[in-house]
C-alpha positions in Angstrom: 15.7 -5.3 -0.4 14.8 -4.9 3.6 14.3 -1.4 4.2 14.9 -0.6 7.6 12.5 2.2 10.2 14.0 5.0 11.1 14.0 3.6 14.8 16.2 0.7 14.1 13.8 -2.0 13.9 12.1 -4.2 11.0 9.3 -6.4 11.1 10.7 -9.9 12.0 13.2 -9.3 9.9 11.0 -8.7 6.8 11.3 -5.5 4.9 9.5 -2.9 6.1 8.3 1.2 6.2 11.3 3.2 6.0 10.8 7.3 5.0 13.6 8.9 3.7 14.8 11.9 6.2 14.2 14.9 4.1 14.8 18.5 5.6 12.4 20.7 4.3 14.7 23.7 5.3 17.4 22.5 2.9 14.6 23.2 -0.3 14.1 27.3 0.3 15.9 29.7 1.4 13.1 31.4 3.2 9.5 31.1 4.2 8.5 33.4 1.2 10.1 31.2 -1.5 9.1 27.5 0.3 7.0 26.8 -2.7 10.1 27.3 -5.2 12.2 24.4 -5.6 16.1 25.1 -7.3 16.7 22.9 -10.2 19.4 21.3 -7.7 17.3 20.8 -4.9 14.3 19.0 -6.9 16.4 16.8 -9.0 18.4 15.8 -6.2 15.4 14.6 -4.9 13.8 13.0 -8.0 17.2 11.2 -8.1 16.7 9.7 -4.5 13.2 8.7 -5.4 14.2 7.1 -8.8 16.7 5.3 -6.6 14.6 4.6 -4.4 11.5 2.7 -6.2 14.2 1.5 -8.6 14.8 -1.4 -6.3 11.2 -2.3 -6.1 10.8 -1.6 -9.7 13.3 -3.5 -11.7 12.8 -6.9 -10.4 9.3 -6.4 -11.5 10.3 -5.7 -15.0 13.1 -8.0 -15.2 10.5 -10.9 -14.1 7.7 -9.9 -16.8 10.7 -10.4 -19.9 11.4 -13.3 -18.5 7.5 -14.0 -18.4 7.5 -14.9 -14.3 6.1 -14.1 -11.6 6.3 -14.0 -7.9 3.5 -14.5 -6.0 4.0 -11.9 -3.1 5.7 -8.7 -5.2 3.8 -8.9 -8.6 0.7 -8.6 -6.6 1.2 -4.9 -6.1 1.7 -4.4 -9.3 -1.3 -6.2 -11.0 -4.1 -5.5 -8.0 -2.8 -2.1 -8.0 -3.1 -0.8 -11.5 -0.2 1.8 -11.3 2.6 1.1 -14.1 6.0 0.9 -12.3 7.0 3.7 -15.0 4.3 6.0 -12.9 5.8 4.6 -9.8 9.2 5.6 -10.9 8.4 9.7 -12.2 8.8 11.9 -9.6 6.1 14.7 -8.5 6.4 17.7 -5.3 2.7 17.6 -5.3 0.7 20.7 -5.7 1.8 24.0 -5.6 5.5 23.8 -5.8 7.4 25.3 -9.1 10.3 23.8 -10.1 13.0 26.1 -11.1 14.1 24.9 -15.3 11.2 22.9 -15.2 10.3 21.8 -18.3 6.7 20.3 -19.8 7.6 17.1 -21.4 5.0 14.7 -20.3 2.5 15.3 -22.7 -0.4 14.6 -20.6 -1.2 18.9 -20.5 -1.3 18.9 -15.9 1.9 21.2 -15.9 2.2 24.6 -16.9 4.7 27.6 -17.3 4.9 29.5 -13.7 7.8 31.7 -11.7 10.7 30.8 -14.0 9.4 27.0 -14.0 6.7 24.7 -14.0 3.6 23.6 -11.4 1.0 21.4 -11.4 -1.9 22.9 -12.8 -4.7 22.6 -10.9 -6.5 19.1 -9.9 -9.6 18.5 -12.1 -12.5 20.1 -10.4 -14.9 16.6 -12.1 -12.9 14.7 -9.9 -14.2 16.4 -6.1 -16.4 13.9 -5.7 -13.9 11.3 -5.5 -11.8 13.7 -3.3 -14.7 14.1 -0.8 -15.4 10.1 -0.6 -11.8 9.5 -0.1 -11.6 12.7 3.1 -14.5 10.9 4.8 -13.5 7.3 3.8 -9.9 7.9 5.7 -11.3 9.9 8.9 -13.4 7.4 9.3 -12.1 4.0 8.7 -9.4 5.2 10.7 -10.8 6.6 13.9 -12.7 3.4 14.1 -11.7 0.6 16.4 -9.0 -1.9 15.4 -10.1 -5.5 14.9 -6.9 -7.9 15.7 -8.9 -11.4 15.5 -8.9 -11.8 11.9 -5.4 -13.7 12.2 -5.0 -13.1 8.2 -7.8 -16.0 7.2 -9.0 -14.3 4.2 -6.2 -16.0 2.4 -7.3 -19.9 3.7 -10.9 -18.8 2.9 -10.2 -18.6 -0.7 -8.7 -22.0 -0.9 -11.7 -23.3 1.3 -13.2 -26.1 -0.4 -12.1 -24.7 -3.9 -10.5 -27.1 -6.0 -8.4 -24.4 -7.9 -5.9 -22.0 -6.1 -4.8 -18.9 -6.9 -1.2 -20.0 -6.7 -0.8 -23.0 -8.3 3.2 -23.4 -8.5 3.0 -22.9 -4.9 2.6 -25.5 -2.8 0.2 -25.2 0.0 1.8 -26.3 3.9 -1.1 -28.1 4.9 -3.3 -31.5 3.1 -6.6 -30.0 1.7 -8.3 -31.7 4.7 -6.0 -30.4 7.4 -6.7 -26.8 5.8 -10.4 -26.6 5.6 -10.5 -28.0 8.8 -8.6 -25.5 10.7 -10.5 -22.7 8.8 -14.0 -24.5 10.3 -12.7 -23.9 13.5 -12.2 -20.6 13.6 -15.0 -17.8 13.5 -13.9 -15.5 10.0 -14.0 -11.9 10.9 -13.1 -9.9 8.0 -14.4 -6.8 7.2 -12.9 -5.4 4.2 -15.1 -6.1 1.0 -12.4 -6.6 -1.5 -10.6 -9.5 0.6 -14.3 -10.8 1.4 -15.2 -10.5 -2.6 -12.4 -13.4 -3.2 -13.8 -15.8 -0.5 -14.4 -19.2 -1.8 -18.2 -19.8 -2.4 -18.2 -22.2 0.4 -16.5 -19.4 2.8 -18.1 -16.3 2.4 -21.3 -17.9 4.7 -19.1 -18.3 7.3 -18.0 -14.6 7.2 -19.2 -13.2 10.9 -20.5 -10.4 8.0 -21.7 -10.4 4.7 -20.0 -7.3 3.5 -21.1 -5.2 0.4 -19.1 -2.5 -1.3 -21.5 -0.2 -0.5 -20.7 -0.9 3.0 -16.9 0.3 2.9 -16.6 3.2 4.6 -19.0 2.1 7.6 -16.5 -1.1 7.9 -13.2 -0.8 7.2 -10.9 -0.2 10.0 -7.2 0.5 10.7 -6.1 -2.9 11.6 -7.0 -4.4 8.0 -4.0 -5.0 6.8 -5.8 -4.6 3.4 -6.9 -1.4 4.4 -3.5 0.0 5.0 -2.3 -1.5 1.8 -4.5 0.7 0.3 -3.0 4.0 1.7 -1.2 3.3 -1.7 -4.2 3.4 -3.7 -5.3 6.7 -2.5 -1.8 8.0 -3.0 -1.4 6.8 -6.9 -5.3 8.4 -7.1 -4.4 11.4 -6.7 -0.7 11.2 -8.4 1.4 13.6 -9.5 -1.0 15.8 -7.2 0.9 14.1 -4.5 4.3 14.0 -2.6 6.4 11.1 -4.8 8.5 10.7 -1.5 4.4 9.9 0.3 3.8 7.4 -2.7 7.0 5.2 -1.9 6.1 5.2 1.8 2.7 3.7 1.0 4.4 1.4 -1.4 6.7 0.4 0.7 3.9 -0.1 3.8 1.7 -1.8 1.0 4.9 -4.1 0.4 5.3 -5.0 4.2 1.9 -5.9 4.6 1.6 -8.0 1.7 4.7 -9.9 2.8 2.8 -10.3 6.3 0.1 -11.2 4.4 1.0 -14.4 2.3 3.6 -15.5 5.5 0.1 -15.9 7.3 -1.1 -17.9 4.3 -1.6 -21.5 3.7 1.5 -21.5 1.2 4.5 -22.7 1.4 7.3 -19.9 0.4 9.6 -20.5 2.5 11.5 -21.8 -1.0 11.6 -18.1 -2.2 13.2 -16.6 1.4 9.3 -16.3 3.6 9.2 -17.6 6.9 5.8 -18.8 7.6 3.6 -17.6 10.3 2.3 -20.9 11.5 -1.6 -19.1 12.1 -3.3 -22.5 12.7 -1.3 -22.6 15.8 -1.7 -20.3 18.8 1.9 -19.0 18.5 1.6 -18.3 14.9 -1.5 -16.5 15.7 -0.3 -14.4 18.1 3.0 -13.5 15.9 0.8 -12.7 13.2 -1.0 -9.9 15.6 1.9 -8.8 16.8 3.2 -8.1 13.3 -0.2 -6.7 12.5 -0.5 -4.1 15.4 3.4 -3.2 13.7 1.7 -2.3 10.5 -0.9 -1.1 11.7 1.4 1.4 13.9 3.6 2.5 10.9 0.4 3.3 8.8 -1.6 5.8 11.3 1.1 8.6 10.5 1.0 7.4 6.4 -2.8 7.9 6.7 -2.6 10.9 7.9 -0.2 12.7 5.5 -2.6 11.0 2.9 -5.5 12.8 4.5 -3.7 16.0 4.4 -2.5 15.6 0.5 -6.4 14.8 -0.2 -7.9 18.0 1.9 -4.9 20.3 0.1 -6.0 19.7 -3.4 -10.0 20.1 -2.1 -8.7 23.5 -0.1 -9.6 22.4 2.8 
């Protein structure tokens, strides 16, 4: 499913970001009741997000009965350890009642309130990870981009490794041809948890040797990793969080991980992927070009995340 920006254009004709236009005026009918959401309003809009995430969803489960998977799309859904069902429930975040609410899910975070239900409140034993996460995303994102990784992280784990990750995918390049374009380039990658899967025979050749301790002092906003992982943060924190924010980062997680494995030594162009031809300068510069793209659509994602994480710390 390509899921086109607001503005009319996609990323090279791949699926990317697209936000739902929502207007907030249509939820209340005045400033003093904004936090009260009519029983027509709310499920209208837990219908558009079920709808929504459906088409994401269901291929995912319609694969695992069939016991396959696909190498670009399962990845957000085994890396990222949020259950499409979770994916699928929708949440207004914090503070909102629901109008005929009722408590059905058994996991004791709602509670009776106004002639609904709200969120009770966020668990206080989890501030710490609220406080990380507020620094983590003011900083990693005011930092300078870095645009000359040219998505290598994904040759470096096939460098010199006999087994790859994919193995019903065939690669574009010989084994030779492939380790010898990653030897000429310089590896620049500084997020920890692409880093960590580096072949053994990579990771010296890694401009850094990066430590997970070192996060926050490394990551930046042109990681296309890194803006995956606005997802993360949103799940985190879920049902203490915007469901219509959580399918934007899912769906910016999605884009980036199609730009991701296009950039790859792989070949799946047999399941619909153009390849980004990196080892060329062409392919190189197309893959920054999509990059800066993501990059772009994520800024205003992180943000909103940021603001979701400093509302349940009362900031």
């Amino acid at each position: 499913m390509n899921e086109w920006l607001e503005t009319g254009t996609n990323l090279d004709g791949v699926s990317v970001f697209a936000s739902p236009c929502r207007d907030p005026g249509s939820e209340s009918g005045t400033k003093s009741d904004e936090r009260f959401l009519s029983k027509a309003v709310w499920q209208e809009r837990a219908e558009k997000h079920q709808a929504r995430v459906s088409a994401w969803v269901t291929p995912v489960l319609e694969r695992r009965s069939r016991h396959e998977r696909h190498p670009v799309y399962d990845f957000l859904f085994e890396y990222y350890s949020f259950r499409p069902a979770l994916l699928l429930r929708w949440s207004p975040g914090p503070g909102v009642i629901l109008e005929g609410g009722e408590i059905n899910d058994g996991a004791g975070i709602w509670e009776n309130a106004g002639g609904g239900v709200r969120l009770k409140a966020f668990p206080a034993g989890r501030r710490p990870f609220v406080d990380w996460t507020i620094n983590f995303l003011r900083r990693s994102g005011n930092r300078l981009p870095n645009y000359s990784c040219f998505g290598l992280h994904e040759w470096a784990m096939v460098y010199r490794e006999p087994h790859v990750r994919h193995q019903k995918v065939p690669l574009r390049l010989s084994r030779a041809d492939l380790d010898a374009f990653l030897e000429s380039q310089q590896l620049s990658c500084t997020h920890f948890d692409a880093f960590r899967f580096f072949s053994e025979q990579a990771k010296p050749r890694n401009a850094l040797q990066l430590e997970r301790t070192l996060t926050a002092e490394m990551d930046q906003p042109a990681c296309i990793h890194v803006n995956m992982d606005l997802y993360r943060f949103c799940y985190k924190i879920a049902p203490w969080i915007e469901s219509e924010l959580l399918a934007d980062a899912f769906a910016l997680a999605r884009s980036a991980r199609e730009l991701d494995m296009r950039a790859s030594p792989y070949d799946l162009s047999g399941l619909g992927f153009e390849p980004i031809p990196i080892e060329t300068a062409d392919g190189r510069a197309q893959y920054v070009r999509l990059q800066r793209e993501i990059a772009r659509l994520a800024e205003p994602i992180r943000q909103r995340v940021l603001t979701a994480y400093q509302i349940i710390r009362g900031v």
